[in-house]
Backbone bond lengths (Angstrom), bond angles and torsions (degrees), N, CA, C in turn:
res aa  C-N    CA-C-N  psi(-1)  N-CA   C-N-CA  omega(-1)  CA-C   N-CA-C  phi
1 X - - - 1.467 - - 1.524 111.03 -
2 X 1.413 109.37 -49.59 1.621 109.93 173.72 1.161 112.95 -50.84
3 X 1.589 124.37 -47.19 1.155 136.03 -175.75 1.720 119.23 -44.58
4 X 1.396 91.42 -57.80 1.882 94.55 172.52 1.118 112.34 -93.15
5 X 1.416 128.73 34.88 1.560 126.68 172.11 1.654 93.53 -119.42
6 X 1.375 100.34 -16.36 1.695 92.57 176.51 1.810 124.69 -93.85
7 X 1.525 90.60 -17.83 1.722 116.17 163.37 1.926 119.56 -73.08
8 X 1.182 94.56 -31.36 1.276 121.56 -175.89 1.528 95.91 -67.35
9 X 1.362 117.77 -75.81 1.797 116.55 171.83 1.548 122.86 -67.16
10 X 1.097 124.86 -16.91 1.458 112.71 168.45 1.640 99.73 -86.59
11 X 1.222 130.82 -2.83 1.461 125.21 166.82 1.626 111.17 -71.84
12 X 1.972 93.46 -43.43 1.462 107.05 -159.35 1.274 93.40 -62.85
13 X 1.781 130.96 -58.22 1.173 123.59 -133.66 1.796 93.60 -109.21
14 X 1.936 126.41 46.21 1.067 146.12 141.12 1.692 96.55 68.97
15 X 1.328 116.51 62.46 1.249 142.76 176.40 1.399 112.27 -75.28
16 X 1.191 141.73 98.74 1.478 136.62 -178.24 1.855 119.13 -92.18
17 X 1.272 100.07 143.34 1.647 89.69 150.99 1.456 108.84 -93.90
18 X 1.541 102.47 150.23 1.546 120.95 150.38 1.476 120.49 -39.76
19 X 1.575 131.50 93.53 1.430 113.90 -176.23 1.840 107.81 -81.35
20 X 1.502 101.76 150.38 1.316 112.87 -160.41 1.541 99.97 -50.25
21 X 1.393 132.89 151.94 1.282 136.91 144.15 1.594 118.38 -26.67
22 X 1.162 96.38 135.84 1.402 100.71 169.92 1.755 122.83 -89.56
23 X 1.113 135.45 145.81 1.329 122.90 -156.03 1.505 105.91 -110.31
24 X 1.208 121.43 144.42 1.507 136.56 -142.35 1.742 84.00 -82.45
25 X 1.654 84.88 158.66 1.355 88.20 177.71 1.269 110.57 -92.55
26 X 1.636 106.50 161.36 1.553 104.92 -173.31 1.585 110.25 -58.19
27 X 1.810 120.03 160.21 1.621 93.17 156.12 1.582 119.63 -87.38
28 X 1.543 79.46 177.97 1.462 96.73 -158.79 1.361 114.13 -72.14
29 X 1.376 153.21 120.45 1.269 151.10 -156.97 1.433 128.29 -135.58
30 X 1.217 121.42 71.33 1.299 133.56 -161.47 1.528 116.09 -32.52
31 X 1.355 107.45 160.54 1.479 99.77 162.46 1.628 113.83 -135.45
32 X 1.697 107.89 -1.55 1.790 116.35 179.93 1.581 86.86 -93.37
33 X 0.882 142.70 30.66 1.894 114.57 179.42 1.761 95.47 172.21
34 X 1.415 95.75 154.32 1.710 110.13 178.27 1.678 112.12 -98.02
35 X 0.827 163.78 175.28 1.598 157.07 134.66 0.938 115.12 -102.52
36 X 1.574 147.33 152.89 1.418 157.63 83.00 0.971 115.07 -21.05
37 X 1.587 132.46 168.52 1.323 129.34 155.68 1.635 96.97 -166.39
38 X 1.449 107.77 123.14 1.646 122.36 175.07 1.313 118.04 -124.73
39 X 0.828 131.48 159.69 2.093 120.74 130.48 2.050 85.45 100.37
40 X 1.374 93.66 169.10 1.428 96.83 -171.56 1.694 92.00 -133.53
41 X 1.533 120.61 146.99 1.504 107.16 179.88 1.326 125.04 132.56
42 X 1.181 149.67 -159.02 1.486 147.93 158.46 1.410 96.97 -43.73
43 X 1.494 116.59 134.75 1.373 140.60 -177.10 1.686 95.93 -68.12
44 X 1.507 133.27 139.65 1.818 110.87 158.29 1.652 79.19 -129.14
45 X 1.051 131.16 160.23 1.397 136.20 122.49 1.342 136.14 -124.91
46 X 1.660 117.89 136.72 0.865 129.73 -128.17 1.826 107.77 -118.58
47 X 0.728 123.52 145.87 1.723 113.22 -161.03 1.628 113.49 -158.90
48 X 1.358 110.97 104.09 1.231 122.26 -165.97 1.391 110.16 -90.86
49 X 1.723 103.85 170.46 0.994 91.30 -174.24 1.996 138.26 -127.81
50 X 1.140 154.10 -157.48 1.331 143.86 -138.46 1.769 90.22 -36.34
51 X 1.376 106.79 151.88 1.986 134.73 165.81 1.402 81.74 32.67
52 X 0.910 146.03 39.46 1.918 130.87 161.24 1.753 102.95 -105.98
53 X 1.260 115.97 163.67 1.009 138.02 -159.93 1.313 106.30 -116.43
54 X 1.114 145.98 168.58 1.664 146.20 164.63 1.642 109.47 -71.77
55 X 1.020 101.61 -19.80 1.620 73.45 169.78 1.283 139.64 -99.25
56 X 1.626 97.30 28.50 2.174 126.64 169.19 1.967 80.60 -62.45
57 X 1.284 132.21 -45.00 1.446 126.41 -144.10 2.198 81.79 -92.17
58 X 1.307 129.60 -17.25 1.416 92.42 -174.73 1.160 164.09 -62.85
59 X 1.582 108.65 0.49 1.204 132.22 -166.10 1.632 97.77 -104.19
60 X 1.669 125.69 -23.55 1.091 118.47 175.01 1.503 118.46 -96.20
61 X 1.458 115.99 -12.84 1.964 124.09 151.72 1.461 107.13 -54.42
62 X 1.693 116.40 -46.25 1.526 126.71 -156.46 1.962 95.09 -73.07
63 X 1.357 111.66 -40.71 1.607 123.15 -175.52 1.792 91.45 -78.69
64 X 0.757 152.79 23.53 1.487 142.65 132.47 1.394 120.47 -107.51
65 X 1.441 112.50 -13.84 2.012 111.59 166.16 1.375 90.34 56.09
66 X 1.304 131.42 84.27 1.487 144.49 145.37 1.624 113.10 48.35
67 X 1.465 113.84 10.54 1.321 128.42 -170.16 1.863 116.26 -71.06
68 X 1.694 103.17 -23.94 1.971 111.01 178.60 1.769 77.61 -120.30
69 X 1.243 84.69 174.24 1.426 103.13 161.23 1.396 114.89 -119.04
70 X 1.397 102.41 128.27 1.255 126.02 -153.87 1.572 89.72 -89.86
71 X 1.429 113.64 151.81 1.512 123.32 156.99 1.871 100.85 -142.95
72 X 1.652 102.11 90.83 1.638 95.36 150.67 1.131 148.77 -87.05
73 X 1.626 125.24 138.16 1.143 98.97 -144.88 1.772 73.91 -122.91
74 X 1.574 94.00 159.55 1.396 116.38 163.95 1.756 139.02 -118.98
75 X 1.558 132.72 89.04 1.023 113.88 -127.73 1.325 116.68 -78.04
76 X 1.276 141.01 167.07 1.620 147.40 176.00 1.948 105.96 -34.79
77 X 1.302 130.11 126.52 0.972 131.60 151.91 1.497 103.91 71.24
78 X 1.625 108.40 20.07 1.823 109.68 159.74 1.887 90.52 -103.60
79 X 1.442 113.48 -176.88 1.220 147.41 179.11 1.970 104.94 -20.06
80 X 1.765 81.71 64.40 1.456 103.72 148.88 2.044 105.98 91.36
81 X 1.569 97.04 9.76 1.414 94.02 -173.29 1.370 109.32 -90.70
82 X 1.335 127.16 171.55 1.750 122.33 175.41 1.436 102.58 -64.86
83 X 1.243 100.67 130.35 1.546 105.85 159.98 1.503 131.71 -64.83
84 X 1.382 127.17 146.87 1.608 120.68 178.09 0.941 101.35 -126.19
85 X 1.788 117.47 153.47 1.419 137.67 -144.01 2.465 83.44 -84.03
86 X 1.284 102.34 166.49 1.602 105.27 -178.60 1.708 93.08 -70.30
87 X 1.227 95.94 179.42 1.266 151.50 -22.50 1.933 103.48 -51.22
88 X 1.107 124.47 153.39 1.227 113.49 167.77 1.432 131.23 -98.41
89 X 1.387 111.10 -67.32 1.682 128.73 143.65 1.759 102.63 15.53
90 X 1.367 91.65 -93.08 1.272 118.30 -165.29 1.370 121.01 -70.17
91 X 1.512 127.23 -9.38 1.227 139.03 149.34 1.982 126.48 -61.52
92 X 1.622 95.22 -43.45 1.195 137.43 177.22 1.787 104.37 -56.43
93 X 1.331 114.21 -49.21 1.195 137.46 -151.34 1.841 98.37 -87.79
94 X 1.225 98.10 -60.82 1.457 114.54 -177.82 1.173 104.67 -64.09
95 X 1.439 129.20 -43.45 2.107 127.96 -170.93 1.416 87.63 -73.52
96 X 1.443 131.54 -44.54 1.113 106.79 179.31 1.062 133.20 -48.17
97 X 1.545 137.05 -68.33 1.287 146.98 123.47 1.553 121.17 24.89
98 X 1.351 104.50 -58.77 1.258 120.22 -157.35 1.829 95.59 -82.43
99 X 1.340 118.67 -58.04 1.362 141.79 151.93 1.641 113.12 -6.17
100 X 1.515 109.78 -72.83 1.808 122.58 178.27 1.313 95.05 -56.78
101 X 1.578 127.02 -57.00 1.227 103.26 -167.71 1.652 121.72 -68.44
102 X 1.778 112.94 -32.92 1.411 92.05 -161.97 1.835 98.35 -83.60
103 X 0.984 111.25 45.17 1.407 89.21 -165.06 2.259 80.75 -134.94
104 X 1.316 99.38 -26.33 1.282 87.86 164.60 1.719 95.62 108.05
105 X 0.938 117.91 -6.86 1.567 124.38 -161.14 1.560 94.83 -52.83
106 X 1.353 132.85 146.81 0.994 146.93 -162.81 2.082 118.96 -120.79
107 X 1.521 90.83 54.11 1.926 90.34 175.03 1.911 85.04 75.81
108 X 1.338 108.91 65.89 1.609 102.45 -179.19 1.460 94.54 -100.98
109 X 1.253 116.25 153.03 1.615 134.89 -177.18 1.434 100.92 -74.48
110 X 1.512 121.88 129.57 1.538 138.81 -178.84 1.712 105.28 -100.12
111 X 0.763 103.41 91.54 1.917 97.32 167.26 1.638 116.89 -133.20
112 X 1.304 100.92 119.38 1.902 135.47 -161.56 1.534 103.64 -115.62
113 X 1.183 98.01 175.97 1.610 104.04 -161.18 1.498 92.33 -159.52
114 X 1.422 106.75 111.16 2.040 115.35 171.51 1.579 89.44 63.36
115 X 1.295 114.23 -125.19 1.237 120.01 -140.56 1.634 95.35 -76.62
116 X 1.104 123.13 -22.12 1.137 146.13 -179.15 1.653 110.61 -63.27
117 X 1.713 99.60 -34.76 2.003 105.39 -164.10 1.667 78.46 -95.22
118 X 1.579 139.09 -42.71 1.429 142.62 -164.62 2.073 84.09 -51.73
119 X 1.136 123.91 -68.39 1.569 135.12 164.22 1.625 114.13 -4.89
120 X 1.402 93.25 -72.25 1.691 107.98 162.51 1.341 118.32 -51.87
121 X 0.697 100.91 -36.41 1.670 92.11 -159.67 2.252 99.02 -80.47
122 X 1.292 82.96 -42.64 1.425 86.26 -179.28 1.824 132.62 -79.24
123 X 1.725 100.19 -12.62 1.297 116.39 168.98 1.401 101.33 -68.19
124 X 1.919 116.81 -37.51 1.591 112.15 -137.88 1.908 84.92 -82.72
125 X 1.369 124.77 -37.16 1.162 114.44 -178.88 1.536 105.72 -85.15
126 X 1.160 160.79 -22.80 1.057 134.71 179.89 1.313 122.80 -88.17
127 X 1.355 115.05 3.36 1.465 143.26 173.85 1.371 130.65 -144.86
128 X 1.189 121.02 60.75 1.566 147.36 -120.40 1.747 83.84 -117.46
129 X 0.747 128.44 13.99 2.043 140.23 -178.34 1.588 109.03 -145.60
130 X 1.380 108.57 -2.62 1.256 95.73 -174.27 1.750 111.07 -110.97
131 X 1.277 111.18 -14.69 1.155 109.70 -179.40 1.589 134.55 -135.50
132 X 0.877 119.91 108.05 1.653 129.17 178.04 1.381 125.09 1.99
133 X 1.180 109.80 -91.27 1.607 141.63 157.78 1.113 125.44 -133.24
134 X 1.778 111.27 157.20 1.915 114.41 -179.17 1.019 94.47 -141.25
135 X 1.316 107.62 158.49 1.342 135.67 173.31 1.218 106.74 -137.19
136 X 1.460 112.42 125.85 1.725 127.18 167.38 1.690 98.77 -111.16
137 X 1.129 97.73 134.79 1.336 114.89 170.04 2.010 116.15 -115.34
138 X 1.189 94.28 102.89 1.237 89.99 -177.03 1.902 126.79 75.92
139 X 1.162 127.29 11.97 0.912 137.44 167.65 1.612 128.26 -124.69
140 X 1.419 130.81 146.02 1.278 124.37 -175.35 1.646 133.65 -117.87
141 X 0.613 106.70 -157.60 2.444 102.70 175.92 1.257 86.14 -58.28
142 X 1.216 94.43 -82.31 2.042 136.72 -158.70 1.806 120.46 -109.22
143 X 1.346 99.85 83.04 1.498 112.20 -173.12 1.542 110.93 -55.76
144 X 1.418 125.06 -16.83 1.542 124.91 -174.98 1.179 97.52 -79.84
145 X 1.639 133.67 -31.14 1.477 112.46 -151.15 1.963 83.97 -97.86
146 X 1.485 112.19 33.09 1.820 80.21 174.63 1.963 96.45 -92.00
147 X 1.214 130.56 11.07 1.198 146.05 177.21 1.514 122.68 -116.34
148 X 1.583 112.30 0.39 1.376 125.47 -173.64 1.294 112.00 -171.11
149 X 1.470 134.88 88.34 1.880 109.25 -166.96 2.013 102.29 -64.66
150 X 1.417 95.26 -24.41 1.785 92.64 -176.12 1.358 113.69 -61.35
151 X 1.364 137.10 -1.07 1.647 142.48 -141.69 1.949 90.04 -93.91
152 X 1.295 100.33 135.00 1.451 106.75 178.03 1.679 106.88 -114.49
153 X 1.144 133.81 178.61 1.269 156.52 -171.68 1.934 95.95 -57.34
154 X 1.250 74.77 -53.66 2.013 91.69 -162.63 1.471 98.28 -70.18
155 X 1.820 132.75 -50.97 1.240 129.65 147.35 1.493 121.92 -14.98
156 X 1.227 133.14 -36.88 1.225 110.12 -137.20 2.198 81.33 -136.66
157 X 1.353 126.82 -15.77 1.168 127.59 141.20 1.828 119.88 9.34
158 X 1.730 84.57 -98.48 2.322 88.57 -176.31 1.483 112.79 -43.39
159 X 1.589 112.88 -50.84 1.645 111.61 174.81 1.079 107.19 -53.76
160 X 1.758 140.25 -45.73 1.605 110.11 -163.32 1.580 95.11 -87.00
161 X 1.167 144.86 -16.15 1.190 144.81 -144.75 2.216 79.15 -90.10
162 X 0.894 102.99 -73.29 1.420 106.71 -173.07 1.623 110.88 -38.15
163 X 1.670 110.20 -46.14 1.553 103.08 173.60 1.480 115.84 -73.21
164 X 1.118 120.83 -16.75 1.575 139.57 165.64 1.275 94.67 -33.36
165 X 1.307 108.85 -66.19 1.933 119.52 -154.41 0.915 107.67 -90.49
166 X 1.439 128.06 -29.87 1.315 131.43 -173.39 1.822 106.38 -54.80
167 X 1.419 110.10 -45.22 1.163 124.34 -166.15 1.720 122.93 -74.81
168 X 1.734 82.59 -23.80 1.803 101.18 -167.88 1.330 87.65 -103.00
169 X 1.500 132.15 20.26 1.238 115.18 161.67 1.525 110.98 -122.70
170 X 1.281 108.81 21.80 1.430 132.02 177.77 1.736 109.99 -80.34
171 X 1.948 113.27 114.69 1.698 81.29 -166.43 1.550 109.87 -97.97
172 X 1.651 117.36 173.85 1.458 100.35 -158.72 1.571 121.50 -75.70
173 X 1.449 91.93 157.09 1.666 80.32 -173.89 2.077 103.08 107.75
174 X 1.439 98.56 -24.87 1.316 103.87 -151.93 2.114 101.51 -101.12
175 X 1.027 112.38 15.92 1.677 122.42 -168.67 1.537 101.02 -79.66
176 X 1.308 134.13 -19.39 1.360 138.97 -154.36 1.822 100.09 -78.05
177 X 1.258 107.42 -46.48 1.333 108.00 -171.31 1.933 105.83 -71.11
178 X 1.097 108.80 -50.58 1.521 110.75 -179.55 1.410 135.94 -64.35
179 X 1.162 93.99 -18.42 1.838 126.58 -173.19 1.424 107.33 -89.96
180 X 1.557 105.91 -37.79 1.915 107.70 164.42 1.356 129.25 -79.72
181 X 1.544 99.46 -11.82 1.284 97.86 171.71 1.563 104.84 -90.11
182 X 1.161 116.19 -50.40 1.610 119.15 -179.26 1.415 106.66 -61.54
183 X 0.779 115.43 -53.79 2.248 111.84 175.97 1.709 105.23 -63.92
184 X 1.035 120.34 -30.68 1.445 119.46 -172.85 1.227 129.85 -50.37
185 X 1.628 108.21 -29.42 1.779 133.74 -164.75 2.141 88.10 -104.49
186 X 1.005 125.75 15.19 1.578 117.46 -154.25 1.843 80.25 -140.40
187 X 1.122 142.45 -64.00 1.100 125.72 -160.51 2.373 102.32 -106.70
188 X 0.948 84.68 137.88 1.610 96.05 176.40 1.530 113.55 -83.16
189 X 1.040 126.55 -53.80 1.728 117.07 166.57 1.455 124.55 -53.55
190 X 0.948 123.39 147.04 1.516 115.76 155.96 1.553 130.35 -72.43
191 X 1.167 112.75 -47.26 1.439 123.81 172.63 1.283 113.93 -67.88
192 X 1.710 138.59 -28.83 1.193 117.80 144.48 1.849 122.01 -53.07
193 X 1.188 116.80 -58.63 1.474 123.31 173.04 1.383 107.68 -41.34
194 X 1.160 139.37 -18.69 2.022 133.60 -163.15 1.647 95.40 -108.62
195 X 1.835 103.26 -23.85 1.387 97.05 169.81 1.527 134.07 -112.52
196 X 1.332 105.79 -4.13 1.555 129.69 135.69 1.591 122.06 -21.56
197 X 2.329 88.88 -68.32 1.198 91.81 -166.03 1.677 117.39 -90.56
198 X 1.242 113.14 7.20 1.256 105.83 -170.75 1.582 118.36 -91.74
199 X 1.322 104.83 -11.52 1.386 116.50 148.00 1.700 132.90 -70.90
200 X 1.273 99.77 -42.91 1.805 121.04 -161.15 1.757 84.86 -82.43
201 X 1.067 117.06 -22.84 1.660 115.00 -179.54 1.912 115.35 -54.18
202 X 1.580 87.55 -44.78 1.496 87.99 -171.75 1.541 110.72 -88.65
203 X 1.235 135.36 15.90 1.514 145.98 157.92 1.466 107.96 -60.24
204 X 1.316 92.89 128.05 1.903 119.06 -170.12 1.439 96.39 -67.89
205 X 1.641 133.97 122.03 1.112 136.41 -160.82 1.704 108.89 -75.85
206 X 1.889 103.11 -38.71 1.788 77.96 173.47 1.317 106.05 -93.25
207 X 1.363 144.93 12.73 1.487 121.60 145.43 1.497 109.42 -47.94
208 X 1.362 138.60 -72.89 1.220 148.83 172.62 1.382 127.54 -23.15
209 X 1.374 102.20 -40.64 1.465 122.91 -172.37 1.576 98.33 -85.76
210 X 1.565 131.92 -43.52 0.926 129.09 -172.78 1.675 125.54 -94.70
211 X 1.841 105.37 -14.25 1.374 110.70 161.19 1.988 102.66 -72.04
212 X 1.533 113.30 -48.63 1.526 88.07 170.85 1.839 131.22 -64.51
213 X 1.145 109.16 0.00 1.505 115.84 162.74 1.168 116.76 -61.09
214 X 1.360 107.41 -49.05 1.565 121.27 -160.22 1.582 108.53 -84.27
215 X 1.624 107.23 -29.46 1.730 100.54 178.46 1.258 116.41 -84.97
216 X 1.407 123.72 -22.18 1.460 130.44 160.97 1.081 125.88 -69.43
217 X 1.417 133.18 -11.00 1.234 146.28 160.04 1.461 121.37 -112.93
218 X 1.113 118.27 13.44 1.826 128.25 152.95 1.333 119.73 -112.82
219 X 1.794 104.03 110.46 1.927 116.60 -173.09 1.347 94.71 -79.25
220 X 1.389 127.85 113.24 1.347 105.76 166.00 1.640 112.26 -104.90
221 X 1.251 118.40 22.35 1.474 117.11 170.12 1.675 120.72 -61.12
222 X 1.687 119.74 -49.47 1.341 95.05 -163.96 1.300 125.95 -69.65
223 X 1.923 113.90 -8.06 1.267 96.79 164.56 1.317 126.47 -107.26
224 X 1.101 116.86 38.37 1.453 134.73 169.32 1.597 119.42 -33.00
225 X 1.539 98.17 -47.65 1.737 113.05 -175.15 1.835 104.84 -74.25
226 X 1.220 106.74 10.91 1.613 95.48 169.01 1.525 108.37 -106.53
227 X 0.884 123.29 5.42 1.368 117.33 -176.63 1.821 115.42 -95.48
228 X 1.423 99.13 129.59 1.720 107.94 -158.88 1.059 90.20 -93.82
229 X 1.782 135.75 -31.38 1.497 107.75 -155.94 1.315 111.74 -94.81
230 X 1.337 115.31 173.43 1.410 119.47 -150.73 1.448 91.30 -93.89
231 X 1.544 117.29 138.62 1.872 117.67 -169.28 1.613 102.43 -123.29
232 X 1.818 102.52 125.06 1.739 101.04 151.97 1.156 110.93 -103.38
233 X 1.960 106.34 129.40 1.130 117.02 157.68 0.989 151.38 -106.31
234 X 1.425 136.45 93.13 1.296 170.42 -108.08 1.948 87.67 -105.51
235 X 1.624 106.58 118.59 1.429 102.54 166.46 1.558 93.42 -142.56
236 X 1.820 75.19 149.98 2.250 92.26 172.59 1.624 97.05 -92.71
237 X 1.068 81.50 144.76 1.848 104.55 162.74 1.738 128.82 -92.11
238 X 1.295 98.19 -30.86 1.521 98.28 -169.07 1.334 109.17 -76.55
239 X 1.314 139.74 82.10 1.122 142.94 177.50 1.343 124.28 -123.52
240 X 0.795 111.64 151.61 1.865 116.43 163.86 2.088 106.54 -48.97
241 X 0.956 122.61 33.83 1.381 111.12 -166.81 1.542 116.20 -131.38
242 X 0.811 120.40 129.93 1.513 118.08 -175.98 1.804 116.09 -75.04
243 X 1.558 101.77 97.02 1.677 131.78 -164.87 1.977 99.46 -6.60
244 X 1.866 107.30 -56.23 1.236 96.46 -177.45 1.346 126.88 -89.59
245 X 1.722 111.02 -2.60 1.275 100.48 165.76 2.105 113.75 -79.36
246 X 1.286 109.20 -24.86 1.239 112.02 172.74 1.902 115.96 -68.60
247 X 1.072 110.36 -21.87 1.792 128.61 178.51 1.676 88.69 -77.25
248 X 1.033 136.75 -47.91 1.440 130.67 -174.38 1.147 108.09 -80.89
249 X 1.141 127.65 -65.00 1.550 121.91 178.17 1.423 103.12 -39.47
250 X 1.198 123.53 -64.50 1.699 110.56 -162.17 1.949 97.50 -52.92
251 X 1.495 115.87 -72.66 1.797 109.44 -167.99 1.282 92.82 -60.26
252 X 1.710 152.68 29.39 1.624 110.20 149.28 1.636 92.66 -88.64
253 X 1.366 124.96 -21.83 1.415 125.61 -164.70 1.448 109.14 -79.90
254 X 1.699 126.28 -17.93 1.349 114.52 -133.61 1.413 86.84 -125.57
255 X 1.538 109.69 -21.38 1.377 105.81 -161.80 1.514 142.16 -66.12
256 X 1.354 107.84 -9.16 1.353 139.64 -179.09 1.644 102.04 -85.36
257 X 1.633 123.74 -28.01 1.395 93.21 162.99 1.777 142.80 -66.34
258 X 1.062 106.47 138.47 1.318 108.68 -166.77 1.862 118.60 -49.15
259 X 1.799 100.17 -47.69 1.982 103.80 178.86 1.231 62.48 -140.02
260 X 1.731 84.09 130.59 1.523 105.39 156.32 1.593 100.94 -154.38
261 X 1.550 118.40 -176.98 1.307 137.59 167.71 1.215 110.51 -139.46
262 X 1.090 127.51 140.08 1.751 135.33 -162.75 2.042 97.53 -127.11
263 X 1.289 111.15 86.55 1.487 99.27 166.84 0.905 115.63 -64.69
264 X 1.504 133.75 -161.70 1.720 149.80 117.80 1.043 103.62 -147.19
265 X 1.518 108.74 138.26 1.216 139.16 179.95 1.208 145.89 -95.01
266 X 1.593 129.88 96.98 1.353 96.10 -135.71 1.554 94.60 -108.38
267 X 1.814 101.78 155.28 1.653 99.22 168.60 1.980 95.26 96.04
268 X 1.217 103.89 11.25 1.599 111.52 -174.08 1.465 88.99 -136.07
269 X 1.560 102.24 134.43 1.219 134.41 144.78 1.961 125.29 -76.99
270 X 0.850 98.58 -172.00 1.810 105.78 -164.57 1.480 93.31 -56.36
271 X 1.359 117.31 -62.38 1.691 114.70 175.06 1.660 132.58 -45.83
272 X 1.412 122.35 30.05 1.233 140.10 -148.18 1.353 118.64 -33.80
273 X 1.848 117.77 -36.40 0.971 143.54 -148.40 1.579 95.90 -100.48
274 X 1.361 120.72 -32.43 1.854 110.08 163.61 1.878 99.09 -93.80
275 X 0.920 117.59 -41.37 1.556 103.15 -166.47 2.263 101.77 -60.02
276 X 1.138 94.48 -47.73 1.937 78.24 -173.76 1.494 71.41 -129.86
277 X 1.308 116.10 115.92 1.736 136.91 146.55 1.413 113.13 -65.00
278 X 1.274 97.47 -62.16 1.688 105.29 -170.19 2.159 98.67 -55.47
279 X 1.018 90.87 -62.22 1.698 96.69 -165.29 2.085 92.93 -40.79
280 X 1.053 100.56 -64.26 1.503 106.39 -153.07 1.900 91.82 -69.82
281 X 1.534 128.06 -12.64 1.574 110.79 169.96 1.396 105.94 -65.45
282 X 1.336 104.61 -69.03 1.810 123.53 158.74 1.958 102.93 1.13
283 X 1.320 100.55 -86.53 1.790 109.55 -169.72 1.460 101.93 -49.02
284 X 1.656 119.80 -34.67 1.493 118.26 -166.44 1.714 106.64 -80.01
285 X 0.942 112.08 -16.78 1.303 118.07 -158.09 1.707 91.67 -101.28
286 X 0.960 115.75 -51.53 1.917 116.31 169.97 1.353 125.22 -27.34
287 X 1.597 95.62 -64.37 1.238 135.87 -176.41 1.598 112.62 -63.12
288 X 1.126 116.72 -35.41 1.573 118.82 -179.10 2.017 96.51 -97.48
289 X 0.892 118.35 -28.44 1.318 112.07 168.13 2.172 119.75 -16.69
């Protein structure tokens, strides 16, 4: 009787149990991209670009001496990583995303390279609160219109569809020969290019074939005007291109960002970051100021 007269008032007078802890969530563990992680400091992450590996970014982790904290990333089914089933892009896009937050990263600086800066550009507007500053180096919205600014998504279709196959009919093991010819016209040294390729070699050919599907057929210009953070854009000069037709092509593409900076670089090819190191630490180092 005492017993339930004493249950009776810790009911009356709103007596609780402790409910059990709730149990942490697992971490978060990608499956589009690999990470590094060094250096102590402002968050950057760094995102290279087609069959390259993270260590295109080492000489520009090594030019900050452990001072940010670096996160390199390496993407799914480039230079030797597991491949993931398509869409890619947009898998790529979202782990990223998903990544800053569970990890807590705080408005960390995004800087990509080619398919890697196309990355940037499209994280900074579809997540326009999530990130600090970006830097694309050498990459744009819409890679078809640097040969047409009129070129649409649907335009530019048969060409990626053809490099699609071209690539997925590449057999494995077999990326070394095609990858020197295509990287060859992009980096000016040789000994960067032999160490370029000795990574980008072991990239699964229809990952490759089918991440260039997907960047030739994703416009990311019209939403350009949502993007808050402030962008450096890193351009090569040494091209087959006539200086002011290449000065136009980049501002019909660029112009819709809200803060930006438009370099050019001269004496650099597409790989900006091995052809002039010094120049492009210089702009990085300004810019994060």
């Amino acid at each position: 009787m005492k017993r339930a007269l004493v249950f009776f008032l810790l009911a009356a007078c709103g007596a609780k149990s402790t409910p059990p802890a709730e149990p942490a969530p697992p971490p978060f563990k990608p499956t589009a991209f690999s990470v590094q992680v060094s250096g102590q400091g402002r968050p950057i992450l760094f995102i290279p670009g087609l069959a390259c590996g993270g260590d295109v970014w080492d000489g520009t982790v090594a030019h900050f001496g452990g001072k940010v904290q670096a996160h390199v990333l390496t993407l799914a089914g480039f230079a030797g990583e597991k491949p993931i089933p398509p869409p890619f892009l947009p898998t790529v896009r979202k782990e990223i995303a998903a990544y800053i937050r569970a990890n807590r990263l705080d408005h960390p600086v995004v800087v990509g390279h080619s398919l890697g800066a196309a990355m940037t550009f499209w994280l900074a507007e579809t997540e326009p609160d999530l990130i600090g500053r970006a830097v694309a180096v050498d990459g744009l919205p819409f890679f078809p219109a640097v040969q047409r600014a009129g070129a649409t998504a649907a335009d530019a279709e048969p060409q990626a569809k053809m490099l699609r196959d071209q690539f997925a009919a590449v057999p494995p093991g077999g990326m070394g020969p095609p990858l020197r010819q295509f990287l060859g016209t992009m980096i000016t040294r040789p000994a960067d290019l032999d160490r370029v390729l000795a990574r980008a070699e072991k990239s699964d050919p229809a990952s490759t074939g089918q991440a260039l599907y997907e960047l030739f057929t994703t416009d990311l210009r019209p939403d350009l005007p949502k993007i808050r953070a402030p962008m450096l854009i890193v351009a090569a000069t040494d091209l087959a291109v006539p200086r002011a037709m290449l000065e136009a092509g980049w501002h019909s593409q660029i112009d819709a960002v809200p803060v930006k900076q438009l370099v050019f670089v001269e004496g650099a090819k597409h790989f900006v970051m091995l052809d002039q190191p010094d120049r492009f630490y210089a702009l990085l180092d300004e810019f994060l100021k």
